[in-house]
C-alpha positions as CSV (number, residue, x, y, z in Angstrom):
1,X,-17.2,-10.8,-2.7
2,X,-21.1,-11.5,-3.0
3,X,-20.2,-14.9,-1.7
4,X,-17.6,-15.2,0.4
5,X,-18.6,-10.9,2.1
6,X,-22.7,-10.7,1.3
7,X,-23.0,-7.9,4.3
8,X,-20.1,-5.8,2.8
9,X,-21.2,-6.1,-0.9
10,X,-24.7,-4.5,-0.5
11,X,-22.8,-1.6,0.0
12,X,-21.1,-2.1,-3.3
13,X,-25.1,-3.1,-4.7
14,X,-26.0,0.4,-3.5
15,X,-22.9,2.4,-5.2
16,X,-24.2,0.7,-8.4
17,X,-27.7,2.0,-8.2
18,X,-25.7,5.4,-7.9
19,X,-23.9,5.0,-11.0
20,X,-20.9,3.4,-9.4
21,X,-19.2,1.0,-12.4
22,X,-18.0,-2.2,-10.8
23,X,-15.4,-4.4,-12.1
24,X,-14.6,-7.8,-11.4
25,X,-11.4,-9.4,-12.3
26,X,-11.5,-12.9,-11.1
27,X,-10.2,-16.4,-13.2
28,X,-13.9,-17.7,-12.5
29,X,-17.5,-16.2,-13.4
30,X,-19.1,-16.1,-10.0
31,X,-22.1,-14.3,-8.2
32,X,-20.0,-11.6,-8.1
33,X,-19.2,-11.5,-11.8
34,X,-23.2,-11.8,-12.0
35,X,-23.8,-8.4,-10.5
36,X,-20.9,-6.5,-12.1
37,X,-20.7,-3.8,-15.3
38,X,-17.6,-5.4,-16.5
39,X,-16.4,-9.2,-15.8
40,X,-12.3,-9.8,-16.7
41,X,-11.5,-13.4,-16.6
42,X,-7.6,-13.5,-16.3
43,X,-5.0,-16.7,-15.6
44,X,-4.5,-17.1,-12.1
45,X,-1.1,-15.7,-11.1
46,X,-0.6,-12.7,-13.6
47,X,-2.2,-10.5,-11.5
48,X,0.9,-8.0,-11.5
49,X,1.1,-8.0,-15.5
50,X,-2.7,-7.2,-15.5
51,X,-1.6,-4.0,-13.0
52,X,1.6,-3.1,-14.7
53,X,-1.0,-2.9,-18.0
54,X,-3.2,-0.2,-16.4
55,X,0.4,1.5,-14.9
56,X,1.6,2.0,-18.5
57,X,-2.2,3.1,-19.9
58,X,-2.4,5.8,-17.4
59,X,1.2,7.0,-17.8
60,X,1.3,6.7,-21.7
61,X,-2.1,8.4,-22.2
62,X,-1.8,10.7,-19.7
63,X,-4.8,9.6,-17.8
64,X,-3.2,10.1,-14.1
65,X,-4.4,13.2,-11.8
66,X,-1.6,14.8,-12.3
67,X,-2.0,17.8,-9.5
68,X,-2.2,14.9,-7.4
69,X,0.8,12.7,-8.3
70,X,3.1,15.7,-8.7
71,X,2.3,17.4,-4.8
72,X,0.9,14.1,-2.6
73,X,3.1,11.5,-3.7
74,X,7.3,11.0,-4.1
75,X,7.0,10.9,-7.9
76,X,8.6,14.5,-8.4
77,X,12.0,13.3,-5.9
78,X,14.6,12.8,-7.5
79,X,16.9,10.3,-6.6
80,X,20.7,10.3,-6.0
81,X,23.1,10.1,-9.1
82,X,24.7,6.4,-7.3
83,X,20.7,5.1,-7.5
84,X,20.4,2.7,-11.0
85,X,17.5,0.6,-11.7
86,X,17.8,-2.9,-14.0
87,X,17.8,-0.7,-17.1
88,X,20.2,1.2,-15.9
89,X,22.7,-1.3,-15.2
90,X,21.3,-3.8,-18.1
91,X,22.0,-7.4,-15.2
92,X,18.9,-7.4,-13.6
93,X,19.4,-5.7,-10.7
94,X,19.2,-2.8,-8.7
95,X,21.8,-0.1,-7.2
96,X,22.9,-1.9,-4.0
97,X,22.8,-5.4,-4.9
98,X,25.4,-7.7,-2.4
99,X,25.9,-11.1,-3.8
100,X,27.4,-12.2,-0.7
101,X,24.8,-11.4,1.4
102,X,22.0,-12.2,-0.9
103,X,20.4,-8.8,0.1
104,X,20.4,-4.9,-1.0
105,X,22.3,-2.1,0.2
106,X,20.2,0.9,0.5
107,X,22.2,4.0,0.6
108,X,22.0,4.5,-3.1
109,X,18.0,4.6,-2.9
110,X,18.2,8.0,-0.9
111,X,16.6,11.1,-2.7
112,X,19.3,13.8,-4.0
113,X,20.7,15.4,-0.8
114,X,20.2,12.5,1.8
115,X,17.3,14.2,2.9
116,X,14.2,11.9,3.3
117,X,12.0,14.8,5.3
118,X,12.9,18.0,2.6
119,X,14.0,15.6,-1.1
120,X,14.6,17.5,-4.0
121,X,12.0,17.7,-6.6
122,X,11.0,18.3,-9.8
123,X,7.4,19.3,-10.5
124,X,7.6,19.3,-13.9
125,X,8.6,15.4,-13.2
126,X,11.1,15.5,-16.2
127,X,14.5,14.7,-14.5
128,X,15.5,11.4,-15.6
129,X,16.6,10.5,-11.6
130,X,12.9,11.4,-10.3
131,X,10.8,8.4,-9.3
132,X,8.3,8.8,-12.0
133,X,10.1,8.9,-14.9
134,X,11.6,5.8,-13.4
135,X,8.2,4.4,-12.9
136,X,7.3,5.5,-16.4
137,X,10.4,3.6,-17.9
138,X,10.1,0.6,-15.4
139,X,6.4,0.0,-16.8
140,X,7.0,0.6,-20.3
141,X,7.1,-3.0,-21.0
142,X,3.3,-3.8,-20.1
143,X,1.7,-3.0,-23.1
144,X,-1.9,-4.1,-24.1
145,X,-0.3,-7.0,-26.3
146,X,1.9,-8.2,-23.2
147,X,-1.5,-8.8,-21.4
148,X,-3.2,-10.4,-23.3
149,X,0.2,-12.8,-23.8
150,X,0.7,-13.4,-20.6
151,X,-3.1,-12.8,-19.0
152,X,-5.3,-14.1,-21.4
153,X,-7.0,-10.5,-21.6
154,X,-8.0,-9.0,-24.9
155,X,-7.0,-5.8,-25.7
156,X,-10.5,-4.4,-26.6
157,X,-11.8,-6.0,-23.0
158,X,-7.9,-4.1,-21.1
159,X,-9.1,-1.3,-22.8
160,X,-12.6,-0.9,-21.3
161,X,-11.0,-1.4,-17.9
162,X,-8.3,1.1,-18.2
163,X,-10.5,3.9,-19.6
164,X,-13.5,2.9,-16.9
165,X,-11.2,3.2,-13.8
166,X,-9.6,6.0,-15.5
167,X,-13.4,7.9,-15.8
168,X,-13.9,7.2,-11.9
169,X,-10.9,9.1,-11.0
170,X,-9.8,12.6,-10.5
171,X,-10.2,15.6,-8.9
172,X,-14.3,15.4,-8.8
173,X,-14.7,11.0,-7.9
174,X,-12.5,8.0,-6.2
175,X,-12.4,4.5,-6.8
176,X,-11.4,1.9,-4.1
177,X,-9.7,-1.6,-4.9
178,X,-10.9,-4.5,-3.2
179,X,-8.6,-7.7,-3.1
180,X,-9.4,-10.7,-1.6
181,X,-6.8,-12.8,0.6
182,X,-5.7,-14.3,-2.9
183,X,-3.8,-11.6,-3.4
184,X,-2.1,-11.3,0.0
185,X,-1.4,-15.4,-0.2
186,X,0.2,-15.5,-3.7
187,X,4.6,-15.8,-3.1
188,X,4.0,-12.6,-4.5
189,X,1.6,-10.9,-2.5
190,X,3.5,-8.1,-1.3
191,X,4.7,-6.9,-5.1
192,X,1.0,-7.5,-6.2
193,X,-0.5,-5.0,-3.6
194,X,2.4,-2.8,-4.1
195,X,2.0,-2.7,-7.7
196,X,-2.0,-1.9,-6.8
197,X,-0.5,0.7,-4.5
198,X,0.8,3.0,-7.4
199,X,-2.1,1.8,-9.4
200,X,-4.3,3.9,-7.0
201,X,-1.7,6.9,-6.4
202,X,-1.4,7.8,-10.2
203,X,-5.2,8.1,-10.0
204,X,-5.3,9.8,-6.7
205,X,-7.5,7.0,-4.9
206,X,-5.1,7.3,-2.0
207,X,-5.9,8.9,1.1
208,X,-9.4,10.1,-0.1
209,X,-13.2,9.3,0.9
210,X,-14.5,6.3,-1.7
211,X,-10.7,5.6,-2.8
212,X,-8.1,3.3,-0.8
213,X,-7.2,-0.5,-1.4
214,X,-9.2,-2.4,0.6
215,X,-8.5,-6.0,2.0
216,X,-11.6,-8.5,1.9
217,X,-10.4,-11.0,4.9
218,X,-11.7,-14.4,5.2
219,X,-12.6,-14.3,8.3
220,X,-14.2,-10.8,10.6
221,X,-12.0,-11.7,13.4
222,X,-8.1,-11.4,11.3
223,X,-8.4,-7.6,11.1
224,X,-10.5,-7.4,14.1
225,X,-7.5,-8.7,15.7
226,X,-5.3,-6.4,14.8
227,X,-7.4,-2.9,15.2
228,X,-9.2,-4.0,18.3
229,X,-6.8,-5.5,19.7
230,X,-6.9,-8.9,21.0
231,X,-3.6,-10.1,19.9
232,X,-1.2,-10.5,22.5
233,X,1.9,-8.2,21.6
234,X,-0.4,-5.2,20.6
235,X,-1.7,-2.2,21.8
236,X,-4.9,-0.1,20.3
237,X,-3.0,1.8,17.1
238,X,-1.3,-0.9,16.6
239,X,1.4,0.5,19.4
240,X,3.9,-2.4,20.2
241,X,3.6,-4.1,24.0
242,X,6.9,-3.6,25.9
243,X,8.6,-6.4,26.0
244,X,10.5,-7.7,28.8
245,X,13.3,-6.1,27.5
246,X,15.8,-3.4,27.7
247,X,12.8,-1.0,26.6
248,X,10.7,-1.9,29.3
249,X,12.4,-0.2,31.7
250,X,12.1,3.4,30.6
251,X,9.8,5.2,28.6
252,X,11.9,7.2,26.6
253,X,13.8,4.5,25.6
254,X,11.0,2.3,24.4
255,X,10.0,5.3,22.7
256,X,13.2,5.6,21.1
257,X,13.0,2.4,19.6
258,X,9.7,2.4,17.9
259,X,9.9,5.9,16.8
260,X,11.2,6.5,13.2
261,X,12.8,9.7,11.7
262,X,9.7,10.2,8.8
263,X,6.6,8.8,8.2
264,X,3.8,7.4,10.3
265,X,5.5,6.4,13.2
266,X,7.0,9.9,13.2
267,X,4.9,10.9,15.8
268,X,5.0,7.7,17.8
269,X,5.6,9.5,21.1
270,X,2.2,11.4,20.6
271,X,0.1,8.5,20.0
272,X,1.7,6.4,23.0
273,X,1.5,9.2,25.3
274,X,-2.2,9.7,24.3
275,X,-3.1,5.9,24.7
276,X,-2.1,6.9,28.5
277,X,-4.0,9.0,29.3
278,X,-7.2,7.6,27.4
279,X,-6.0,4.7,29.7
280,X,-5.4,6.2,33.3
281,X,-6.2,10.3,33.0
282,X,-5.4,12.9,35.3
283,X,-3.6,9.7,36.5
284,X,-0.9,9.5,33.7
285,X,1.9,12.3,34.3
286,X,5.2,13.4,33.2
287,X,6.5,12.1,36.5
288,X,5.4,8.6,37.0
289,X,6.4,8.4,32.7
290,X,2.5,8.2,32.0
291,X,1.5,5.5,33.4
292,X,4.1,3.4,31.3
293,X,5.5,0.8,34.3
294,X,1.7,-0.2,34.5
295,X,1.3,-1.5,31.6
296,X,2.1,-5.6,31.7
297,X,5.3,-6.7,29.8
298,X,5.5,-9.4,27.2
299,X,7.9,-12.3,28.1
300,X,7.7,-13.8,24.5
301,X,6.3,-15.1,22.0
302,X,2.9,-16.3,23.1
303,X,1.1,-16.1,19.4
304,X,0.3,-19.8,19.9
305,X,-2.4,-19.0,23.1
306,X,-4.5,-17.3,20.5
């Protein structure tokens, strides 16, 4: 980061003259290994045992913000009695699994009751169906003596990390995660990030000022891209273009489409309708469908103009 992001790392500089503790896990001693409280060499790859570790610290000593993980995240749903995870089943696999199709099934993954918006709970987060003693039982396996195996870390040096990101947590302080695009490039980018992702949750990281996971890009102009925007099938909000489609041709349609039952794009409709009238106004009413048949349509995939 000191190297490759100077501008963004005097702002970690000045949250270590603040008493900010900064770790560094990288498979090379650089500039940035330099400047930081605690370096972690690790073998390039074994990113996700290196996570899973700290997973299985937290969870084992009871080191997770535990108000936190029991009312802001989905580790008190339980999950339906058809739902089985690898150790459940003992071959590997998840509930759902279609050898024919090379692909799961998901309607064993549903919370108890089918209800995504209102899933029953346990607070206590004791039912052997809830998602964290699932978690718990999934990440059993990366102990301090599997890390070192596989990552090359000592257990005295996982330690230090474990109880140090542990101490920055909590009700009272955050602490953020900055990946480089390493992470996002390895074939297994998407489990490493996620595996980050519930890193951060147990600790309550998520969602709060000084916490979140935070991608370094290699170049200003990749996110920029995207939050601006200047890519081509966009909108600001990352709101979809019509396309020259079927949902082009009335707004409640193309509203239909991108509009989800839960979640974030739960209330797609309000944050289309409100990018048209930040567009056109007093101009943008119910009657000409906000402005929507002004907007240009895309024809197809034009990514290659860019």
């Amino acid at each position: 980061m000191a190297e490759a992001h100077p501008v963004g790392f005097r702002w970690v500089m000045k949250a270590k003259q603040r008493g900010a503790t900064i770790i560094h896990v990288d498979p090379r001693f650089s500039r940035t290994s330099a400047l930081a409280d605690i370096w972690v060499p690790i073998r390039a790859g074994t990113d996700i045992v290196f996570l899973g570790g700290l997973i299985n610290h937290l969870i084992e000593y009871e080191l997770f913000f535990r108000d936190y993980v029991v009312h802001y995240t989905n580790a008190s749903c339980i999950l339906s009695d058809e739902y089985r995870d690898p150790e459940d089943s003992g071959d590997g696999y998840f509930s759902g699994w279609n050898p024919e199709k090379r692909a799961y099934e998901g309607d064993s993954w549903l919370y108890k009751g089918g209800d995504l918006s209102r899933p029953q709970r346990d607070l206590t987060l004791q039912d052997p169906q809830c998602v964290f003693q699932k978690l718990k039982r999934h990440f059993s396996r990366y102990t301090p003596e599997m890390v070192e195996k596989v990552c090359g870390i000592p257990p005295d040096l996982f330690h230090k990390v474990a109880h140090a990101l542990a101490a920055a947590s909590g009700p009272e302080r955050t602490a953020a995660v900055c990946y480089a695009v390493g992470w996002t490039q390895h074939s297994k980018g998407v489990q490493i990030i996620r595996a980050a992702s519930i890193l951060q949750l147990l600790l309550g990281n998520i969602g709060r000022p000084g916490g979140g996971i935070l991608a370094l890009r290699g170049h200003a102009s990749i996110q920029g891209s995207t939050d601006i925007p200047t890519l081509y099938d966009i909108l600001p909000g990352y709101l979809p273009m019509p396309f020259f489609e079927a949902d082009s041709h009335k707004l409640g349609d193309y509203l239909k489409k991108h509009s989800a039952r839960t979640g974030l794009w739960n209330g797609f409709d309000k944050y289309f309708i409100r990018l048209m009238k930040a567009y056109y106004g007093d101009g943008a009413t119910a009657e000409n469908e906000c402005g929507f048949h002004w907007l240009p349509r895309v024809t197809g995939d034009h990514s290659h103009f860019g």
